[in-house]
OpenMM code with the backbone's topology and positions (N, CA, C; nanometers):
from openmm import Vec3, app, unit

residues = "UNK UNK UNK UNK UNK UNK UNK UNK UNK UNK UNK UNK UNK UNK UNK UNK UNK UNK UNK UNK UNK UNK UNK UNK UNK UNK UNK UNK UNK UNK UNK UNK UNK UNK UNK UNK UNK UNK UNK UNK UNK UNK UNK UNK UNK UNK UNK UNK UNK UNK UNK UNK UNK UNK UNK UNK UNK UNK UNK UNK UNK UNK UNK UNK UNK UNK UNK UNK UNK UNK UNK UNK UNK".split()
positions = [
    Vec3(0.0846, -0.1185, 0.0000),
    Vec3(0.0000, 0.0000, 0.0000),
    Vec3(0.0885, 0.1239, 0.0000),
    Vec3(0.0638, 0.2044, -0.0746),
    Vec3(0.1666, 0.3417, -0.0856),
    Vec3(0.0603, 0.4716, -0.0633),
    Vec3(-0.0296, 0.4542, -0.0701),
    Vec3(-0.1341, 0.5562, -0.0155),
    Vec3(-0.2088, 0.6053, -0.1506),
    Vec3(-0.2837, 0.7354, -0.0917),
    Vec3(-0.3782, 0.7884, -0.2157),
    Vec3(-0.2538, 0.8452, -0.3548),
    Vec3(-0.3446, 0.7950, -0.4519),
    Vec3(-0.3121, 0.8442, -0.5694),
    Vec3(-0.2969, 1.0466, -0.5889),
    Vec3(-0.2133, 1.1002, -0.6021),
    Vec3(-0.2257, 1.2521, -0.6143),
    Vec3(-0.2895, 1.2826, -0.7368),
    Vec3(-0.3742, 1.3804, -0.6669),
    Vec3(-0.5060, 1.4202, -0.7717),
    Vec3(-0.4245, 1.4900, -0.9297),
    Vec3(-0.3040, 1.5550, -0.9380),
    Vec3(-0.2412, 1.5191, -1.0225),
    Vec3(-0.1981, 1.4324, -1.1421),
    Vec3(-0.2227, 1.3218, -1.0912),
    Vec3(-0.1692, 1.1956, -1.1445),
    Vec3(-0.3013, 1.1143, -1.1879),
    Vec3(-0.4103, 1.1257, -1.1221),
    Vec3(-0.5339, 1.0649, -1.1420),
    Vec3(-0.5781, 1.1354, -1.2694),
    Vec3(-0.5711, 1.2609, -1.2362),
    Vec3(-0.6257, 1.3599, -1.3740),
    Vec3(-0.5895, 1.3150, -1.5139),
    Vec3(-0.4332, 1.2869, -1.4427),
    Vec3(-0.3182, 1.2785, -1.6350),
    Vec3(-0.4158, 1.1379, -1.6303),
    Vec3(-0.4375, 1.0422, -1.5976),
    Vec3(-0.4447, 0.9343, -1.5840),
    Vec3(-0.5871, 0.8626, -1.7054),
    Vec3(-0.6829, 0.9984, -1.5978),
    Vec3(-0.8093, 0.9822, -1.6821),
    Vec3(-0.8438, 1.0295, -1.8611),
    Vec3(-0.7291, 1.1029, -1.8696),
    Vec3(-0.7926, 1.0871, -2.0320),
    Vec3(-0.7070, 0.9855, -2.1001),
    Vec3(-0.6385, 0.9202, -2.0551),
    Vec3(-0.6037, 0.7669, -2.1128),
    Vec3(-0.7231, 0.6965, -2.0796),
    Vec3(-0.7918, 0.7102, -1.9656),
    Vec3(-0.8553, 0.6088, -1.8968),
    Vec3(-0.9984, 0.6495, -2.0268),
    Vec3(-1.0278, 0.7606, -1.9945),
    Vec3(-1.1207, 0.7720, -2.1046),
    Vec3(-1.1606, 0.7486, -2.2403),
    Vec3(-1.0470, 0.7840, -2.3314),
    Vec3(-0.9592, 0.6873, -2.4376),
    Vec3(-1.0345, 0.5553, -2.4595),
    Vec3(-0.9741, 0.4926, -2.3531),
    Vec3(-0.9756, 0.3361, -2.4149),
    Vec3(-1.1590, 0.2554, -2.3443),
    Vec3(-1.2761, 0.3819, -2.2605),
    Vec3(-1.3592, 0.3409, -2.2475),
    Vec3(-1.4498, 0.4011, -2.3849),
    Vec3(-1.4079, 0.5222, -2.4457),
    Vec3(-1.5012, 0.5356, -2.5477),
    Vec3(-1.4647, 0.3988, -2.6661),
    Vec3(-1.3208, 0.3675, -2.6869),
    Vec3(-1.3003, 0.1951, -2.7657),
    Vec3(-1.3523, 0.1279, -2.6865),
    Vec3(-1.4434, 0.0698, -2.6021),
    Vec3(-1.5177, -0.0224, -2.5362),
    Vec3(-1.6783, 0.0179, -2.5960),
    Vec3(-1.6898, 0.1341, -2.5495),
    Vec3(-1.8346, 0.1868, -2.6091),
    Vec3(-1.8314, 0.1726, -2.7920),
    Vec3(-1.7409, 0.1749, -2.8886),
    Vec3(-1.7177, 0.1886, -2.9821),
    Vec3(-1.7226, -0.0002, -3.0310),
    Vec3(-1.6803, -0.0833, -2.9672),
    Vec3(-1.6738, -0.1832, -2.9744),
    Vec3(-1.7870, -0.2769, -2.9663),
    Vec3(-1.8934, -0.2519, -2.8266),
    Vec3(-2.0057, -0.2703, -2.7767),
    Vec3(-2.1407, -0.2406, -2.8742),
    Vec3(-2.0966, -0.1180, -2.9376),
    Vec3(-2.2093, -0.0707, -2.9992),
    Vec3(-2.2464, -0.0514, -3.1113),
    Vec3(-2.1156, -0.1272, -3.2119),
    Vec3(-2.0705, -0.1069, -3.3631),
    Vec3(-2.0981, 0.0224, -3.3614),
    Vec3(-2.1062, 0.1087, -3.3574),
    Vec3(-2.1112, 0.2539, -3.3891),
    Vec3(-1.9888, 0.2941, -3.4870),
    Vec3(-2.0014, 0.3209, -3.5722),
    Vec3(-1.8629, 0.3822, -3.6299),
    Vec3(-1.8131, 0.5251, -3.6044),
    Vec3(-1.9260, 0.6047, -3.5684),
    Vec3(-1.8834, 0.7107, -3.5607),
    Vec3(-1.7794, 0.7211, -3.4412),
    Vec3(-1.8369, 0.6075, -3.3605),
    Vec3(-1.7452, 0.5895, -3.2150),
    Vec3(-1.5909, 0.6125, -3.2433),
    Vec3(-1.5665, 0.5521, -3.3570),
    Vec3(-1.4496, 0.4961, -3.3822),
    Vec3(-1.3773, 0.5827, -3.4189),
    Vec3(-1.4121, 0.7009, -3.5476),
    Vec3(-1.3551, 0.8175, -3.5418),
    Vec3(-1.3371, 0.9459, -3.4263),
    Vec3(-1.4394, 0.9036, -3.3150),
    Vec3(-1.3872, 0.9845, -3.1898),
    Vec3(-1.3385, 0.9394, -3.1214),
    Vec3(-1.3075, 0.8234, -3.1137),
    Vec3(-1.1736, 0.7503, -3.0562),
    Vec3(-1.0545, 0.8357, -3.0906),
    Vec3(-1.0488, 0.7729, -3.2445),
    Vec3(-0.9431, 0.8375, -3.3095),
    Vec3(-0.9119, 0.9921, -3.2781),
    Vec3(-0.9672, 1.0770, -3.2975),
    Vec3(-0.9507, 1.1756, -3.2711),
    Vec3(-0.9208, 1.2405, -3.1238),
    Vec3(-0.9324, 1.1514, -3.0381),
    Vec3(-0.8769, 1.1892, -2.8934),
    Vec3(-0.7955, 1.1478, -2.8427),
    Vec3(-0.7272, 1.0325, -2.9125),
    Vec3(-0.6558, 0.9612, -2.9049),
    Vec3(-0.4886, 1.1110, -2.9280),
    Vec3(-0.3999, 1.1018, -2.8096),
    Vec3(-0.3330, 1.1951, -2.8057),
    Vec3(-0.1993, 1.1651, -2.9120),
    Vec3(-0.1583, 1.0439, -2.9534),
    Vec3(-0.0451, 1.0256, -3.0438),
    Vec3(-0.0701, 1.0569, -3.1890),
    Vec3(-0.2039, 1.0550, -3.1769),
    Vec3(-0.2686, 1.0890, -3.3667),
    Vec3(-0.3229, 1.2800, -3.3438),
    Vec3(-0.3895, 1.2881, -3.2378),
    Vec3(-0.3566, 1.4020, -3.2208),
    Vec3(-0.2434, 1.5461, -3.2332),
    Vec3(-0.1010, 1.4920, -3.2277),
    Vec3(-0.0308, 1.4870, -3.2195),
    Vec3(0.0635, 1.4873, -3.3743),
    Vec3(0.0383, 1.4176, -3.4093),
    Vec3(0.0749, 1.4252, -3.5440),
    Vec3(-0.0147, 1.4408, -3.6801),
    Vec3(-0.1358, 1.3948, -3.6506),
    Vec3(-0.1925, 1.4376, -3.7442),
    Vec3(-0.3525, 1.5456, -3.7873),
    Vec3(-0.3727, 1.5945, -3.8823),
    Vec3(-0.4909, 1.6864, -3.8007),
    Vec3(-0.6558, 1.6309, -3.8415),
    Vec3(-0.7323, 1.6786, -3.8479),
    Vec3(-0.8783, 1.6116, -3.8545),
    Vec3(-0.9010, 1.5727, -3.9780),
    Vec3(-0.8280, 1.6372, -4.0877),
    Vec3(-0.8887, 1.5270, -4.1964),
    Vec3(-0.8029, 1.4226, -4.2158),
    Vec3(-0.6814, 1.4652, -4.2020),
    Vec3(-0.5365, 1.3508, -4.2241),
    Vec3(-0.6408, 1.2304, -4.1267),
    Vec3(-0.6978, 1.2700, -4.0293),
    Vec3(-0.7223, 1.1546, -3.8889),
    Vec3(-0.8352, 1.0964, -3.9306),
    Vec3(-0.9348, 1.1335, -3.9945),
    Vec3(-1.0363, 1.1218, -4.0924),
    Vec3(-1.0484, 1.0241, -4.1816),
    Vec3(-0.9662, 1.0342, -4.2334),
    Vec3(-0.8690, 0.9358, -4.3678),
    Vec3(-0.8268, 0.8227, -4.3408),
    Vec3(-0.7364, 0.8656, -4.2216),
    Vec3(-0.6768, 0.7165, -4.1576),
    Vec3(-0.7692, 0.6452, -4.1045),
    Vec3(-0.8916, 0.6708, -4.0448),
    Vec3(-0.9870, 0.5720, -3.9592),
    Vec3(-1.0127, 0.5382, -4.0865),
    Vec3(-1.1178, 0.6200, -4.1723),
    Vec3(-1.1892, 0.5387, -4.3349),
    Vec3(-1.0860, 0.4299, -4.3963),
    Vec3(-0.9302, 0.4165, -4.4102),
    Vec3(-0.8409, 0.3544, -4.4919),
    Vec3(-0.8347, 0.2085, -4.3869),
    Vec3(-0.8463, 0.2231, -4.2046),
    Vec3(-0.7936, 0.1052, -4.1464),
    Vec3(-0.9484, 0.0239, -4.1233),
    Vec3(-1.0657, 0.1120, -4.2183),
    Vec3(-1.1893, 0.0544, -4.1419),
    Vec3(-1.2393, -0.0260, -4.2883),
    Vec3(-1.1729, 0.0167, -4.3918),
    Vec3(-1.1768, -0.0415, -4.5194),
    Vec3(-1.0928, -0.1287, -4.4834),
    Vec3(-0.9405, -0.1355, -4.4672),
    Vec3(-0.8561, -0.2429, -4.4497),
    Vec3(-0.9102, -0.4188, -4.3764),
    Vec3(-0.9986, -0.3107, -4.2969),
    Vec3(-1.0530, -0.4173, -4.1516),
    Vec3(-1.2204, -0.5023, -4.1797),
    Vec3(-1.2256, -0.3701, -4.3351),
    Vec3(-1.3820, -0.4358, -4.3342),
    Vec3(-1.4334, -0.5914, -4.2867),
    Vec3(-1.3885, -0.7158, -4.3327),
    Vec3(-1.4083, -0.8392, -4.3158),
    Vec3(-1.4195, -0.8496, -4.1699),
    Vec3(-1.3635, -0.7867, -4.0940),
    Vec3(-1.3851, -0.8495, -3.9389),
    Vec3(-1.4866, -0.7504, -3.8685),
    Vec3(-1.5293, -0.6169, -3.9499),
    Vec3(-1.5932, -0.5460, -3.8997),
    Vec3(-1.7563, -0.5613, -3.9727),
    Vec3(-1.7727, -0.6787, -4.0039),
    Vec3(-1.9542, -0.6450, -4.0410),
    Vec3(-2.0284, -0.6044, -4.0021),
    Vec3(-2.0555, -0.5701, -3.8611),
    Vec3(-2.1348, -0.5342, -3.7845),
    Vec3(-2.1573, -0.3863, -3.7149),
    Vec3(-2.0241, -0.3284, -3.7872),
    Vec3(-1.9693, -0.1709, -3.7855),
    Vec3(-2.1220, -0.1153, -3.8627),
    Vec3(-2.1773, -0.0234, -3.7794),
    Vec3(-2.2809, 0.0803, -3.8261),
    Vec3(-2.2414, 0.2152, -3.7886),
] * unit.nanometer
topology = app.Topology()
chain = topology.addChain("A")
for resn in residues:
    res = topology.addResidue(resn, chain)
    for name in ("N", "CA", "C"):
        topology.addAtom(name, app.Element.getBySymbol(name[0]), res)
């Protein structure tokens, strides 16, 4: 036990944490649109690339992926 987490650290913490629950909701719900706001909050694509570049890339890996994604609406 090392004690409470510093509210600092919880903060940085939660928009990773948030991140990877909207890919749960995105996953759960075939939603596609989910998937491009994933993408887009996602801080490493953020980061390098901007909303249509990020745009592009979800449409190119969701074409790539079509076969496992049938159920993507």
């Amino acid at each position: 036990m090392v004690g409470d987490l510093p509210s600092h650290l919880a903060g940085l913490m939660m928009t990773n944490i948030n991140v990877l629950t909207l890919k749960d909701v995105a996953i759960l719900t075939s939603k596609k649109a989910f998937v491009y706001h994933v993408e887009l909050m996602e801080r490493f694509t953020d980061a390098e690339l901007n909303l249509d570049q990020t745009w592009r890339m979800v449409d190119k890996l969701l074409e790539g992926h079509s076969s496992c994604l049938s159920e993507l609406r």
